[in-house]
N, CA, C and O atoms as CSV, one atom per row, in Angstrom:
chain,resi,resn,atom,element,x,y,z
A,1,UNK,N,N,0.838,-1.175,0.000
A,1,UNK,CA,C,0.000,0.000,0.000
A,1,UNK,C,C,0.888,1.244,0.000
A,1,UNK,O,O,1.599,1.399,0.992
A,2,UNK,N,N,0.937,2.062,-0.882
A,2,UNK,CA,C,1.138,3.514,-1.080
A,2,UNK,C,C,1.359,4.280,0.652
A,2,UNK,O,O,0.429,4.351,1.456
A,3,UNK,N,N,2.381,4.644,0.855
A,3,UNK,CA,C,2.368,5.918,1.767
A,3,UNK,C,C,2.935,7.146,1.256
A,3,UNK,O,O,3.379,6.902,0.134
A,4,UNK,N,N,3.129,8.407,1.586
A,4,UNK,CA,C,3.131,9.808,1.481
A,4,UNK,C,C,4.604,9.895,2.047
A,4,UNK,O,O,5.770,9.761,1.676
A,5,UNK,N,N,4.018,10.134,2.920
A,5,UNK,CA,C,5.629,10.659,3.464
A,5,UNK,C,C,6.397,9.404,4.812
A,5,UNK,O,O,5.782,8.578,5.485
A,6,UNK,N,N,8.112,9.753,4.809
A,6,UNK,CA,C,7.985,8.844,5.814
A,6,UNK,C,C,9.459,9.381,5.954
A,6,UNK,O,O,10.134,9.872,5.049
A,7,UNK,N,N,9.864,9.169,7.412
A,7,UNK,CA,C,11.112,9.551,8.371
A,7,UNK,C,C,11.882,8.543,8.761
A,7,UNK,O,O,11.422,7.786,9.615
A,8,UNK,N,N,13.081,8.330,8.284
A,8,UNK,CA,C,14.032,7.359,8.922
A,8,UNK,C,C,15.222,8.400,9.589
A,8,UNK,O,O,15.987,9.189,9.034
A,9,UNK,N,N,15.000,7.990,11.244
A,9,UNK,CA,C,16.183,8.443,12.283
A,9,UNK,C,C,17.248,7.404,12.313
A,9,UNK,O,O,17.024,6.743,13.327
A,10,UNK,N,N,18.343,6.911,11.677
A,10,UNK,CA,C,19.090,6.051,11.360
A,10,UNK,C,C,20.699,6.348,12.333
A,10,UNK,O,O,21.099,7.512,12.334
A,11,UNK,N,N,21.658,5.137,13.219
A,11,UNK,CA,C,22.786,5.172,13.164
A,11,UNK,C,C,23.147,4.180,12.985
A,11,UNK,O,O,22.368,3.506,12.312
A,12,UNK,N,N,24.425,3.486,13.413
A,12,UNK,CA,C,25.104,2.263,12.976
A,12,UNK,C,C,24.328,1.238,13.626
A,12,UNK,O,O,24.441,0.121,13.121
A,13,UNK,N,N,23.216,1.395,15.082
A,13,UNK,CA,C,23.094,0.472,15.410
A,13,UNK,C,C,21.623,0.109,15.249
A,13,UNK,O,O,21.165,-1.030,15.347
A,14,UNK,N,N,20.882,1.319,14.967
A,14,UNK,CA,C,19.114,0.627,14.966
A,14,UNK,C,C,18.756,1.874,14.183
A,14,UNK,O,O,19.596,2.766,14.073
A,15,UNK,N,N,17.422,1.999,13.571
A,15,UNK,CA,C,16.652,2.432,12.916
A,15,UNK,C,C,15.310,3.108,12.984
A,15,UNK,O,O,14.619,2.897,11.987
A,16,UNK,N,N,14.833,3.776,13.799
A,16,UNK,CA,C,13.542,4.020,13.487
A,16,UNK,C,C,12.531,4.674,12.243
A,16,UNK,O,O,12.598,5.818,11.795
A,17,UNK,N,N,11.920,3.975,11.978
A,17,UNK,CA,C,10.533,4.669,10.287
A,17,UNK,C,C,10.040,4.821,10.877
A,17,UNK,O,O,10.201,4.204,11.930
A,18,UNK,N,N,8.848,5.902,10.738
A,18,UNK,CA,C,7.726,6.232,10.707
A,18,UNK,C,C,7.226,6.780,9.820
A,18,UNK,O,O,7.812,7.678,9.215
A,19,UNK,N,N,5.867,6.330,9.481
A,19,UNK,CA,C,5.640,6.141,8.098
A,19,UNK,C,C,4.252,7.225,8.398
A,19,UNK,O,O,3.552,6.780,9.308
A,20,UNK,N,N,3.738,8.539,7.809
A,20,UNK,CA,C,2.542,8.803,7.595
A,20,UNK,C,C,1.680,8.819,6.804
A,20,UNK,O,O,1.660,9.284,5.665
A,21,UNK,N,N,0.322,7.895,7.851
A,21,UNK,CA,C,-0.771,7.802,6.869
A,21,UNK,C,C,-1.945,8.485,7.157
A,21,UNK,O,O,-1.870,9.170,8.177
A,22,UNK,N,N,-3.132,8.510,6.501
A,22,UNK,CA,C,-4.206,9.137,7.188
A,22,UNK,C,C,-4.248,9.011,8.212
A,22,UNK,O,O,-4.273,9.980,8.970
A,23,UNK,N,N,-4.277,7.477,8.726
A,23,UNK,CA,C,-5.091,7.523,10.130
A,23,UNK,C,C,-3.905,7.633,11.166
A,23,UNK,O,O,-4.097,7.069,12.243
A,24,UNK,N,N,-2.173,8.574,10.898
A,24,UNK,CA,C,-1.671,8.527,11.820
A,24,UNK,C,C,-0.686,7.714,11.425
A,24,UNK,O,O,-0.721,6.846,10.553
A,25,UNK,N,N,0.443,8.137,12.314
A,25,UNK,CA,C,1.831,7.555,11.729
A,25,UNK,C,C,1.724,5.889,11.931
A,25,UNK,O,O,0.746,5.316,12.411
A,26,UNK,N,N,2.721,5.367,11.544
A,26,UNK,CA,C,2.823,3.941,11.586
A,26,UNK,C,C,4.468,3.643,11.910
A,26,UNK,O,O,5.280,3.760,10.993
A,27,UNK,N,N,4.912,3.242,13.311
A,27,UNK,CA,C,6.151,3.290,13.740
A,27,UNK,C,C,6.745,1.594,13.318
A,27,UNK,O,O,6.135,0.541,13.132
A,28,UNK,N,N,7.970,1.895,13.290
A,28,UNK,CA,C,9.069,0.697,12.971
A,28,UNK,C,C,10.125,0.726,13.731
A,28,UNK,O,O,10.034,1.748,14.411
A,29,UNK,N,N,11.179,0.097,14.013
A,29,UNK,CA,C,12.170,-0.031,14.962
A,29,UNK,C,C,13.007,-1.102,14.369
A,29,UNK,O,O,12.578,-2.238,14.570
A,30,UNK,N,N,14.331,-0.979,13.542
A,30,UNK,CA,C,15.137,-2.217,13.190
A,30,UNK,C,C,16.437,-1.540,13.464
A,30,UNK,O,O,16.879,-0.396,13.355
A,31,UNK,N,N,16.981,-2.987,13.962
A,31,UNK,CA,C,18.379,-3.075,15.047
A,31,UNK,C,C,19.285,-3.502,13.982
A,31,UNK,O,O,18.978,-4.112,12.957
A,32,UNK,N,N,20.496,-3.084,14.371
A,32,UNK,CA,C,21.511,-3.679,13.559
A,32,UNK,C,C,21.741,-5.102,14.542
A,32,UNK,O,O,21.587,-5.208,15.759
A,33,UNK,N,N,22.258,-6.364,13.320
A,33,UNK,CA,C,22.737,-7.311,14.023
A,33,UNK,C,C,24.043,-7.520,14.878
A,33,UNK,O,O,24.448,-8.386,14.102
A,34,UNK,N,N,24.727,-7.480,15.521
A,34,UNK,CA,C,25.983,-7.840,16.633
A,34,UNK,C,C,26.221,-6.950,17.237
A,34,UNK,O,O,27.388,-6.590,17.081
A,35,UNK,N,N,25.491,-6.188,18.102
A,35,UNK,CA,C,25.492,-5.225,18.894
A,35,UNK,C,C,26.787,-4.588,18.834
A,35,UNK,O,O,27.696,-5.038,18.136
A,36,UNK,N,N,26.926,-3.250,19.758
A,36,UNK,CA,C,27.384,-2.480,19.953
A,36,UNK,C,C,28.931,-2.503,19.089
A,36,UNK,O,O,29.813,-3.275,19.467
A,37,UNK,N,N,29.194,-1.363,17.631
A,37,UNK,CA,C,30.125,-1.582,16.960
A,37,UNK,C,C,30.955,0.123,17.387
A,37,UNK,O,O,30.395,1.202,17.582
A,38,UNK,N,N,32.739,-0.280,17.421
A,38,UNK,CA,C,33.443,0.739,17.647
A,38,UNK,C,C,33.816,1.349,16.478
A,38,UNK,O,O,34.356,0.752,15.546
A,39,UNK,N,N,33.450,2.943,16.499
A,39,UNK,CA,C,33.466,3.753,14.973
A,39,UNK,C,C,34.393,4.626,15.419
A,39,UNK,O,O,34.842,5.169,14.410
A,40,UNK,N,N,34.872,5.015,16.283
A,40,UNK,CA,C,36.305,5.459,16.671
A,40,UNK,C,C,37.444,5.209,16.613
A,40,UNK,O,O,37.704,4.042,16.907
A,41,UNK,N,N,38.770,6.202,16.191
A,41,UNK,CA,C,39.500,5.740,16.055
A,41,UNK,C,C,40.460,5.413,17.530
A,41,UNK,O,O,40.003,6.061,18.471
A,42,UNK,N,N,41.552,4.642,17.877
A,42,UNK,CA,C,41.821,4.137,19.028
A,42,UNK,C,C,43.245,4.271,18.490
A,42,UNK,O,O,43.615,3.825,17.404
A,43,UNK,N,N,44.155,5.065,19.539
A,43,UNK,CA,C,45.109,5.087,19.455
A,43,UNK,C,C,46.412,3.532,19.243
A,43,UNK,O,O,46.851,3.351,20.379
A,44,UNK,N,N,46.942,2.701,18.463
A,44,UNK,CA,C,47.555,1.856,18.215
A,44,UNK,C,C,46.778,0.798,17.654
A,44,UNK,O,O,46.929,-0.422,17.727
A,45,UNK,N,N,46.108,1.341,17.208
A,45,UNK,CA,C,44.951,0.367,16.361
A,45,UNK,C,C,44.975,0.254,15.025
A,45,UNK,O,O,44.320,1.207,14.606
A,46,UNK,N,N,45.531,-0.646,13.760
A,46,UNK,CA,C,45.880,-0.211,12.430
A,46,UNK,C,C,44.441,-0.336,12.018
A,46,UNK,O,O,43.727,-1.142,12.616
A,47,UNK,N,N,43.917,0.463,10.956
A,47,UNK,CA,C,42.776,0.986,10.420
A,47,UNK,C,C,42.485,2.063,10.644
A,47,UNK,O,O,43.225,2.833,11.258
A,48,UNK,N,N,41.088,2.436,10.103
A,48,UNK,CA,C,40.736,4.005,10.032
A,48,UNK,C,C,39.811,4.065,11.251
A,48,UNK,O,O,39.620,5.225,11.617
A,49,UNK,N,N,39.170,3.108,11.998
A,49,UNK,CA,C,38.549,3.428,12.686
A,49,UNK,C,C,36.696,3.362,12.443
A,49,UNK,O,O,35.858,3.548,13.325
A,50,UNK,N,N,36.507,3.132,11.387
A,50,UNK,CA,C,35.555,3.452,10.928
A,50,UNK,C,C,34.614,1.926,10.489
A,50,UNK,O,O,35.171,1.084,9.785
A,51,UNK,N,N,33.760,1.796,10.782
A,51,UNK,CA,C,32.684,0.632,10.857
A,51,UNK,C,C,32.250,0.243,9.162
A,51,UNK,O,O,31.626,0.962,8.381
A,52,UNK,N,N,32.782,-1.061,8.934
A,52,UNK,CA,C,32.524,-0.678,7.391
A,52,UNK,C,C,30.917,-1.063,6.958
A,52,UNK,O,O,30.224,-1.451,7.899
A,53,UNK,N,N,30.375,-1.004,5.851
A,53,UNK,CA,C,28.818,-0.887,6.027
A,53,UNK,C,C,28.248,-2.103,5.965
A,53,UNK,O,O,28.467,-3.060,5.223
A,54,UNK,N,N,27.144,-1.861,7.238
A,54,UNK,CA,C,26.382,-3.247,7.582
A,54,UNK,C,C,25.261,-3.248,6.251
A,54,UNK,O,O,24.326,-2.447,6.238
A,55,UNK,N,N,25.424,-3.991,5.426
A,55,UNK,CA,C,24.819,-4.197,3.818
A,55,UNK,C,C,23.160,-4.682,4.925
A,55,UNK,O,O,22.162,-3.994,5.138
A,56,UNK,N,N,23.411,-5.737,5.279
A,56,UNK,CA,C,21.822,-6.289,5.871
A,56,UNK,C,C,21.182,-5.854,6.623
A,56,UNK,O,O,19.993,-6.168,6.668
A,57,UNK,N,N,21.828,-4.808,7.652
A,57,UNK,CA,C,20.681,-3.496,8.786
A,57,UNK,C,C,20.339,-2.920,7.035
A,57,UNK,O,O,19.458,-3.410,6.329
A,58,UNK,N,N,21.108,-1.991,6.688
A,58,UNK,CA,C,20.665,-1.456,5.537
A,58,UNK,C,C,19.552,-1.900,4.490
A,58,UNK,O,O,18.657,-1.273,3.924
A,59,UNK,N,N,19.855,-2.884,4.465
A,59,UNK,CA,C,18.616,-3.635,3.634
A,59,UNK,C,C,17.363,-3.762,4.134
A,59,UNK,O,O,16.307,-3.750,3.500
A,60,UNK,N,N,17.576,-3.920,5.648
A,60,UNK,CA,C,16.285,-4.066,6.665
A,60,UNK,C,C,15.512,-2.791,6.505
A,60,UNK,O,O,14.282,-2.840,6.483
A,61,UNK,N,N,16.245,-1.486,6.375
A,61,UNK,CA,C,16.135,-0.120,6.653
A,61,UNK,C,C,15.325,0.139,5.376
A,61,UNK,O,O,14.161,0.535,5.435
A,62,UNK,N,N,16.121,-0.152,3.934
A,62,UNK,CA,C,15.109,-0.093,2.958
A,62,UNK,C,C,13.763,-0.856,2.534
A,62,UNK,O,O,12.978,-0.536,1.642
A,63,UNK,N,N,13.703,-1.939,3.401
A,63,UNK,CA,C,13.051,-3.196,2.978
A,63,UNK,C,C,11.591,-1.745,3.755
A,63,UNK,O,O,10.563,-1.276,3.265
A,64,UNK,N,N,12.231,-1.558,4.959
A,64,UNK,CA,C,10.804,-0.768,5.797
A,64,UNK,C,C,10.420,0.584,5.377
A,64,UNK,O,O,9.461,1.248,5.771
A,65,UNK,N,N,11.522,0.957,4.318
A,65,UNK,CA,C,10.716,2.382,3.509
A,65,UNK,C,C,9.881,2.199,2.422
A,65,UNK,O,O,9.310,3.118,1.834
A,66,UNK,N,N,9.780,0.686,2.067
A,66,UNK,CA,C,9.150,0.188,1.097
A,66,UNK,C,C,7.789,0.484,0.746
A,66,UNK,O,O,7.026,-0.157,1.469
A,67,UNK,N,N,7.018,1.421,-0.328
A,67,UNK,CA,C,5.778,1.939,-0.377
A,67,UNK,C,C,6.049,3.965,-0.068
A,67,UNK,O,O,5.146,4.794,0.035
A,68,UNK,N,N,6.899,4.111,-0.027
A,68,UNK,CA,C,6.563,5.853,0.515
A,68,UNK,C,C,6.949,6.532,-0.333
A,68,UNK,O,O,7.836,6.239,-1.135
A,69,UNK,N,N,6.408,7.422,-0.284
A,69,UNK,CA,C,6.587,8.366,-1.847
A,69,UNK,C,C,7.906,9.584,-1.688
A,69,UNK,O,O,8.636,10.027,-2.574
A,70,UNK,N,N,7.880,9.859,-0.429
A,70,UNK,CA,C,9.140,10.661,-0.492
A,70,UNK,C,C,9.712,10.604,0.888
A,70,UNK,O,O,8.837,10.714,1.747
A,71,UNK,N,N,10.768,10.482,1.291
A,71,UNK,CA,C,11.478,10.201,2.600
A,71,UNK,C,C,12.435,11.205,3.082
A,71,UNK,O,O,13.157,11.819,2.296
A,72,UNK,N,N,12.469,11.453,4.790
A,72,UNK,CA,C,13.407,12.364,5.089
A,72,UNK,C,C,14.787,11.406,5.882
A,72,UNK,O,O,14.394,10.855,6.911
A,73,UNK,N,N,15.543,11.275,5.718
A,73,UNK,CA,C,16.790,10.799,6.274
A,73,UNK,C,C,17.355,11.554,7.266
A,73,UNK,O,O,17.927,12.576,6.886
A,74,UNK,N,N,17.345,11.351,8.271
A,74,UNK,CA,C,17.497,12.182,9.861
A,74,UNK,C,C,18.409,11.010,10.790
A,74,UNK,O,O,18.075,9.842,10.990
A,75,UNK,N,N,19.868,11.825,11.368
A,75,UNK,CA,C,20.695,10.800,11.882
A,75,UNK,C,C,21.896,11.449,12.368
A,75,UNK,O,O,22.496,12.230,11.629
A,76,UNK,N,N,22.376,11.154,13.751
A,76,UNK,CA,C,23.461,11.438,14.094
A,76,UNK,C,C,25.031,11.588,13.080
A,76,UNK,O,O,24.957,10.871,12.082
A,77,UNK,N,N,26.264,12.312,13.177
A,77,UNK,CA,C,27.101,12.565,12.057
A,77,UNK,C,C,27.051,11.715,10.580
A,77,UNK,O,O,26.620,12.158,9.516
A,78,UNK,N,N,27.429,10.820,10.746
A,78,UNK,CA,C,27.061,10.149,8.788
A,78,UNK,C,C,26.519,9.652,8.406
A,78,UNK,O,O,26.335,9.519,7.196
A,79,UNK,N,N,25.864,8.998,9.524
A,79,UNK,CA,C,25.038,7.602,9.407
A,79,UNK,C,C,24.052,8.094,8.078
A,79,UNK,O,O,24.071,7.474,7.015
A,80,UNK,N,N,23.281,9.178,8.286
A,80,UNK,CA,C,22.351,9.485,7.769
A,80,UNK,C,C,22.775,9.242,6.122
A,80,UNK,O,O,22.250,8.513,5.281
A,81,UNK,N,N,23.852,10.089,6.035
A,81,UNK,CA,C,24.843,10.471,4.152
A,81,UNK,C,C,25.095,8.457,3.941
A,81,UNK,O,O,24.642,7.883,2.950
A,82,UNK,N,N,25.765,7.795,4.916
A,82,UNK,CA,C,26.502,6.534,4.234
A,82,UNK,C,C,24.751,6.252,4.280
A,82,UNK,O,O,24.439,6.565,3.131
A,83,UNK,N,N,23.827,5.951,4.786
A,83,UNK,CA,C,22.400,5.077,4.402
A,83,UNK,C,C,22.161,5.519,2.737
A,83,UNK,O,O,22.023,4.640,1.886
A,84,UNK,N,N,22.124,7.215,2.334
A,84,UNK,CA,C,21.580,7.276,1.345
A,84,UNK,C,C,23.037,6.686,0.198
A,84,UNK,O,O,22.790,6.020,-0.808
A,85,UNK,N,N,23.867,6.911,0.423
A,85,UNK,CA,C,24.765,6.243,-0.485
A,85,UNK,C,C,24.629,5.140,-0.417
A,85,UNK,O,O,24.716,4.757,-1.583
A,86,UNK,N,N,24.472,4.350,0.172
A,86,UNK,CA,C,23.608,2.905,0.125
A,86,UNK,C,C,22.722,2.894,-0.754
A,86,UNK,O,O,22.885,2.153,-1.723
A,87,UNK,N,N,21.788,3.543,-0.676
A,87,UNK,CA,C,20.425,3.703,-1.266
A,87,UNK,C,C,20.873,4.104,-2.448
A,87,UNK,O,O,19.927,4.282,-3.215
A,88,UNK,N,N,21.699,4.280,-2.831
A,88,UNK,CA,C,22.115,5.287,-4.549
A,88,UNK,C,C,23.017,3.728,-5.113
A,88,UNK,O,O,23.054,3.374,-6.292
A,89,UNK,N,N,23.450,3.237,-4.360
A,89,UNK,CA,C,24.031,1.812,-4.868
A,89,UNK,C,C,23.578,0.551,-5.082
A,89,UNK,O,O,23.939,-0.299,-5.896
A,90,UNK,N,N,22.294,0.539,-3.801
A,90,UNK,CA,C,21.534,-0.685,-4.198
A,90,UNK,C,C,20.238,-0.714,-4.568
A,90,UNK,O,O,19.742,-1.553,-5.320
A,91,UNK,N,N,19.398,0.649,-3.791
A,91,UNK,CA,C,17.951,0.545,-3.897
A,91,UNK,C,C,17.649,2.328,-4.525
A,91,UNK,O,O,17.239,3.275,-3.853
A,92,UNK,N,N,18.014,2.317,-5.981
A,92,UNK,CA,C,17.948,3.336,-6.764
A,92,UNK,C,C,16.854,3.795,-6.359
A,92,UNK,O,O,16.947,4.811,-5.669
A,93,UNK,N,N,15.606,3.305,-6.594
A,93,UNK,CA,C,14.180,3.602,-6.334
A,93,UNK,C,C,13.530,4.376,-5.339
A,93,UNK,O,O,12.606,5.172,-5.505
A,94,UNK,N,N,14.172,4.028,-4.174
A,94,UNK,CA,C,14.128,4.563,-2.883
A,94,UNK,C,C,15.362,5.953,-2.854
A,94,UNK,O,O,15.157,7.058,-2.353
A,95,UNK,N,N,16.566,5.519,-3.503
A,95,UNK,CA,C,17.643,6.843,-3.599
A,95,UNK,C,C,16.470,7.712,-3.925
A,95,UNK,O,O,15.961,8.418,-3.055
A,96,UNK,N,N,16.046,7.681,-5.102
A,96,UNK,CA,C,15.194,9.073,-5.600
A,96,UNK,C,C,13.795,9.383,-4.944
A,96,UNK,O,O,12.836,9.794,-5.596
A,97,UNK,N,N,13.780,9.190,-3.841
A,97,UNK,CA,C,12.359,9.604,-2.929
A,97,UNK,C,C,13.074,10.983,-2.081
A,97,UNK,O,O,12.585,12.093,-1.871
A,98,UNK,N,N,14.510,10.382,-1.675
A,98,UNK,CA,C,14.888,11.155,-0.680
A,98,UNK,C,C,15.155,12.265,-0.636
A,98,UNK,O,O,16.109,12.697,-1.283
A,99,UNK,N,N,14.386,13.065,0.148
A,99,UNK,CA,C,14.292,14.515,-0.121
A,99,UNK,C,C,15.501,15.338,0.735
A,99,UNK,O,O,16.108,16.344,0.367
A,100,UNK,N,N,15.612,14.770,1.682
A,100,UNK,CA,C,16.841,15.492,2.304
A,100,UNK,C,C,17.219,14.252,3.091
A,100,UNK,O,O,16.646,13.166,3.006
A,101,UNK,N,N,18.732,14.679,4.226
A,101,UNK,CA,C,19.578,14.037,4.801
A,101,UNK,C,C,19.420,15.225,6.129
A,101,UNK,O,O,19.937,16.329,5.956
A,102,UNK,N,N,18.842,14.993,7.159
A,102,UNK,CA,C,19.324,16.279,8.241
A,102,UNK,C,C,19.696,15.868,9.475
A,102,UNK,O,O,19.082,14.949,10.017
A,103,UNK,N,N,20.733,16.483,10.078
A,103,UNK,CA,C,21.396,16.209,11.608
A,103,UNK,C,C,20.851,15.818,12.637
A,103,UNK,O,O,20.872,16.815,13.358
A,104,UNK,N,N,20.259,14.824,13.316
A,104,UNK,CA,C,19.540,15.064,14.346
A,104,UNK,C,C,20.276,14.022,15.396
A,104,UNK,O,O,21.034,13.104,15.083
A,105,UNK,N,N,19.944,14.324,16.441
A,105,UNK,CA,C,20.821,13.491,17.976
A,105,UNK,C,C,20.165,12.495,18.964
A,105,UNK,O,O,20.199,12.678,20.181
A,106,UNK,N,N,19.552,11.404,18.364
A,106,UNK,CA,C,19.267,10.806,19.237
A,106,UNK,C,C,17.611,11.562,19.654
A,106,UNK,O,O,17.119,11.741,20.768
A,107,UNK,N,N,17.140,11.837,18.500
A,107,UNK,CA,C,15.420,12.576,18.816
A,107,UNK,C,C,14.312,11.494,19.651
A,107,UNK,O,O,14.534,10.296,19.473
A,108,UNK,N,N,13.306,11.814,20.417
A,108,UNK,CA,C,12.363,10.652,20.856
A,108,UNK,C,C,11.375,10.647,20.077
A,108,UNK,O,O,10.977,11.790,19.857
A,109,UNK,N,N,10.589,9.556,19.369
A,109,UNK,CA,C,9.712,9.619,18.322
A,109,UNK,C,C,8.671,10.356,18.027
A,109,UNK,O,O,8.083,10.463,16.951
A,110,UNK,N,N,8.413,11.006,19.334
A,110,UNK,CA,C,7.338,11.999,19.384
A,110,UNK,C,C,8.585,13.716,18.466
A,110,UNK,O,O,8.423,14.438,17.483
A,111,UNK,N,N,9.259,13.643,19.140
A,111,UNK,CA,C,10.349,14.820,18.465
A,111,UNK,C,C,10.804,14.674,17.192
A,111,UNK,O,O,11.531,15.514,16.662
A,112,UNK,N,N,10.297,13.293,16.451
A,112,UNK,CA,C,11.390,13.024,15.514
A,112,UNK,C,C,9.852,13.300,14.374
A,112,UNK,O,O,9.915,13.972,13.345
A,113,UNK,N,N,8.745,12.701,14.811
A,113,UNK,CA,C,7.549,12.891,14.225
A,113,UNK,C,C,6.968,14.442,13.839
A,113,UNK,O,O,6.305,14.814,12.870
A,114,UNK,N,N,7.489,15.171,14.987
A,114,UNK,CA,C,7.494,17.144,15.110
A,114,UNK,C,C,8.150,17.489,14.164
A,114,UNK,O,O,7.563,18.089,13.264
A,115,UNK,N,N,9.317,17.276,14.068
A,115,UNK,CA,C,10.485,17.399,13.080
A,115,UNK,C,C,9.705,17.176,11.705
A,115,UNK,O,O,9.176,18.049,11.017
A,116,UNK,N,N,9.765,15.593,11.428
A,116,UNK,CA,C,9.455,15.489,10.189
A,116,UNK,C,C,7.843,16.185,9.496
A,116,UNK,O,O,7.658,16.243,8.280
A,117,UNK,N,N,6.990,16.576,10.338
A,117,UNK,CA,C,5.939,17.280,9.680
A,117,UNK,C,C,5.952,18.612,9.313
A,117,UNK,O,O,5.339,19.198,8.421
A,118,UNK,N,N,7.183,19.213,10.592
A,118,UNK,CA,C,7.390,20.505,10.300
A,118,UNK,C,C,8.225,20.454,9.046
A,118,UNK,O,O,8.086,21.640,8.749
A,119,UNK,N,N,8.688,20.159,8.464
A,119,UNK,CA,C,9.991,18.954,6.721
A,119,UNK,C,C,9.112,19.511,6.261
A,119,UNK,O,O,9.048,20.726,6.079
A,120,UNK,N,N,7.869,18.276,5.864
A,120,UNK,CA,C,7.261,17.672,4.970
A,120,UNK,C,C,5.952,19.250,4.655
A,120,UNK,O,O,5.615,19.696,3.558
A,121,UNK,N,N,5.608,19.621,5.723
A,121,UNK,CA,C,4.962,21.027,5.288
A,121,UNK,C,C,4.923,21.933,4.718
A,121,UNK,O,O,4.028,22.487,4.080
A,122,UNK,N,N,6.934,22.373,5.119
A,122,UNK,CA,C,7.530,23.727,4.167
A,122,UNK,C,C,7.538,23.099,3.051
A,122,UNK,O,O,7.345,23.729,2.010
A,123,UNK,N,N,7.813,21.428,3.035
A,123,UNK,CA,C,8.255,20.934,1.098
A,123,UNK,C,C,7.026,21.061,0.525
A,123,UNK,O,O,7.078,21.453,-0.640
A,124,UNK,N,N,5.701,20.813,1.058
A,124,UNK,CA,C,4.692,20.748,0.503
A,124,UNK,C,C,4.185,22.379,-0.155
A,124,UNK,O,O,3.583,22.676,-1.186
A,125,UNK,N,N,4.710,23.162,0.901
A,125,UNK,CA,C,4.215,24.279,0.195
A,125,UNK,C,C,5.486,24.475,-0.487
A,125,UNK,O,O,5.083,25.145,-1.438
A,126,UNK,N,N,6.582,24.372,-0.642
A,126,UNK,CA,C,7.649,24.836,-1.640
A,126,UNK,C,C,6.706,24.306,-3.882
A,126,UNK,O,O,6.610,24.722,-5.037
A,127,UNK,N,N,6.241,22.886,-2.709
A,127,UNK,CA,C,6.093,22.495,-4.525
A,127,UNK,C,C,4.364,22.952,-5.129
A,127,UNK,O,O,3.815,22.669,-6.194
A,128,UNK,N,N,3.918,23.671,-4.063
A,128,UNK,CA,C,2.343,23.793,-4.511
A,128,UNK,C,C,2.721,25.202,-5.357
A,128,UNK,O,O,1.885,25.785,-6.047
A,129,UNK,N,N,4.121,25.660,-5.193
A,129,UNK,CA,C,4.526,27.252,-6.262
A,129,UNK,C,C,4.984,26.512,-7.235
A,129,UNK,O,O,5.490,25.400,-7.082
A,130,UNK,N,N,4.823,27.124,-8.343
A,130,UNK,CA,C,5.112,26.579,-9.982
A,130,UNK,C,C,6.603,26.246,-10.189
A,130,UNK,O,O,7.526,27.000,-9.881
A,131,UNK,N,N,6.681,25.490,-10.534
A,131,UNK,CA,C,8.591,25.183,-10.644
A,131,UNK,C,C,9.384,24.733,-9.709
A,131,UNK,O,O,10.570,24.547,-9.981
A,132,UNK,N,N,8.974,24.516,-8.654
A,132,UNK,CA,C,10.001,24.433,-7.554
A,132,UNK,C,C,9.459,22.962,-7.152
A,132,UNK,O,O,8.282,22.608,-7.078
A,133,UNK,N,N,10.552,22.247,-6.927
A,133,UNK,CA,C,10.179,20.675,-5.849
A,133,UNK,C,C,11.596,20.378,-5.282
A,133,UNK,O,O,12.667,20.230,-5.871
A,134,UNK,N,N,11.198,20.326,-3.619
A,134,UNK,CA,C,12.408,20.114,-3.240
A,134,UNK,C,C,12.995,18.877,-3.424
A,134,UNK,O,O,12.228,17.917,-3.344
A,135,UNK,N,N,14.379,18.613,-3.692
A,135,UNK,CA,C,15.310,17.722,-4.075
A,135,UNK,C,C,16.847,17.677,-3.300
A,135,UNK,O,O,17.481,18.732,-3.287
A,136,UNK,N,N,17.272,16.815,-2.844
A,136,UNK,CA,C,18.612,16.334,-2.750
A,136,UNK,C,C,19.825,17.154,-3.357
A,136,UNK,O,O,20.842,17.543,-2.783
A,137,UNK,N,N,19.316,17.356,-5.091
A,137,UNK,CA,C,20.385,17.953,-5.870
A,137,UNK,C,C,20.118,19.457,-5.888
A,137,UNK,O,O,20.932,20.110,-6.541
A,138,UNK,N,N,19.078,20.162,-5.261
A,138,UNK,CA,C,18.913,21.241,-5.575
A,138,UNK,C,C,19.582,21.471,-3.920
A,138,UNK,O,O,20.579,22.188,-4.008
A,139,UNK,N,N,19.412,21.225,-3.050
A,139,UNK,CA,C,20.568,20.981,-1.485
A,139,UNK,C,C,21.611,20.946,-1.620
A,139,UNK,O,O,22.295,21.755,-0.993
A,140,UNK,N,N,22.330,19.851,-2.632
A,140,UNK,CA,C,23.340,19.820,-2.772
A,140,UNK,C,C,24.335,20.955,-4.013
A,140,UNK,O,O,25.559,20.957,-4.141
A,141,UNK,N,N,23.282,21.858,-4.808
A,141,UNK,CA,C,24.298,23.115,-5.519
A,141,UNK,C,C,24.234,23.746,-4.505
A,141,UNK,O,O,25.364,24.105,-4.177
A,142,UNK,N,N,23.222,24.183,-3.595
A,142,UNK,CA,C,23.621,24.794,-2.511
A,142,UNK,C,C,24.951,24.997,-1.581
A,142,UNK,O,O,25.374,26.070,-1.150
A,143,UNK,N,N,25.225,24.350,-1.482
A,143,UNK,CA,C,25.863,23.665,-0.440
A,143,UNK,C,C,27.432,23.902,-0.700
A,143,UNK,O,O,28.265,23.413,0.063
C-alpha cells in the first residue's frame, strides 16, 4: 500500500521509520545485528577506525521504507549520508524519494515525528509554487 511521506532516524546500530498515513503515523524499529560496533578511532589500532557498512541493517532499513513516496533521512554525524549512499548503490528507487539528509541526535519519536511534519509542510508548500520541488540535488548546488 502507497504511503506519502515517511522519516528514517538512522545510526550504525538501529533504525527508526515512521511512516505517515491518514489515520496517523505507523512506527518501525530495526536493530543492527551484533550489537554495539566501535566507529572510533583508538590510538595503536591499524585501520581508520571506521565501521565498514552493515549491507543487511541497511537492507532491513530499505526493505521498511518500502511503499513511501518521499522520505526524510534524519541521523546522528554520517550515518544518515553513508544510508543514502547505500540507497544510490543498491535501492535506486528509494535513492530518488529522498528529499533530504538532516542532523539530528538521538530525537524521541514523538520529536522526531514534530520534526518530520514541520519537513514535509515547508516541502509541501515549496512544490504547490510553480517550478520548484524540493530535491537532494537542488541541497546539494547549494551547499
Amino acid at each position: 500500500m502507497p504511503r506519502y511521506h515517511a522519516v528514517v532516524w538512522i545510526d550504525h546500530r538501529e533504525a527508526h521509520v515512521l511512516h505517515f498515513e491518514p489515520l496517523g503515523p505507523e512506527n518501525e524499529l530495526v536493530h543492527a545485528h551484533g550489537g554495539h560496533r566501535q566507529t572510533h578511532h583508538r590510538k595503536g589500532v591499524i585501520g581508520s577506525g571506521k565501521a565498514p557498512e552493515d549491507r543487511e541493517f541497511f537492507d532491513k532499513v530499505a526493505a521498511s521504507l518500502a511503499g513511501a513516496t518521499e522520505i526524510l533521512v534524519v541521523g546522528p554525524a554520517q550515518a544518515g549520508h553513508e544510508f543514502v549512499k547505500y540507497l544510490d548503490k543498491h535501492a535506486r528507487d528509494l535513492a530518488g524519494k529522498v528529499l533530504d539528509v538532516a542532523a539530528a541526535d538521538h530525537p524521541s519519536d514523538g520529536e522526531l515525528l514534530k520534526l518530520a511534519r514541520h519537513y514535509f509542510a515547508g516541502a509541501d508548500r515549496m512544490r504547490a509554487q510553480p517550478g520548484t520541488r524540493p530535491s537532494r540535488e537542488k541541497a546539494k548546488d547549494r551547499a
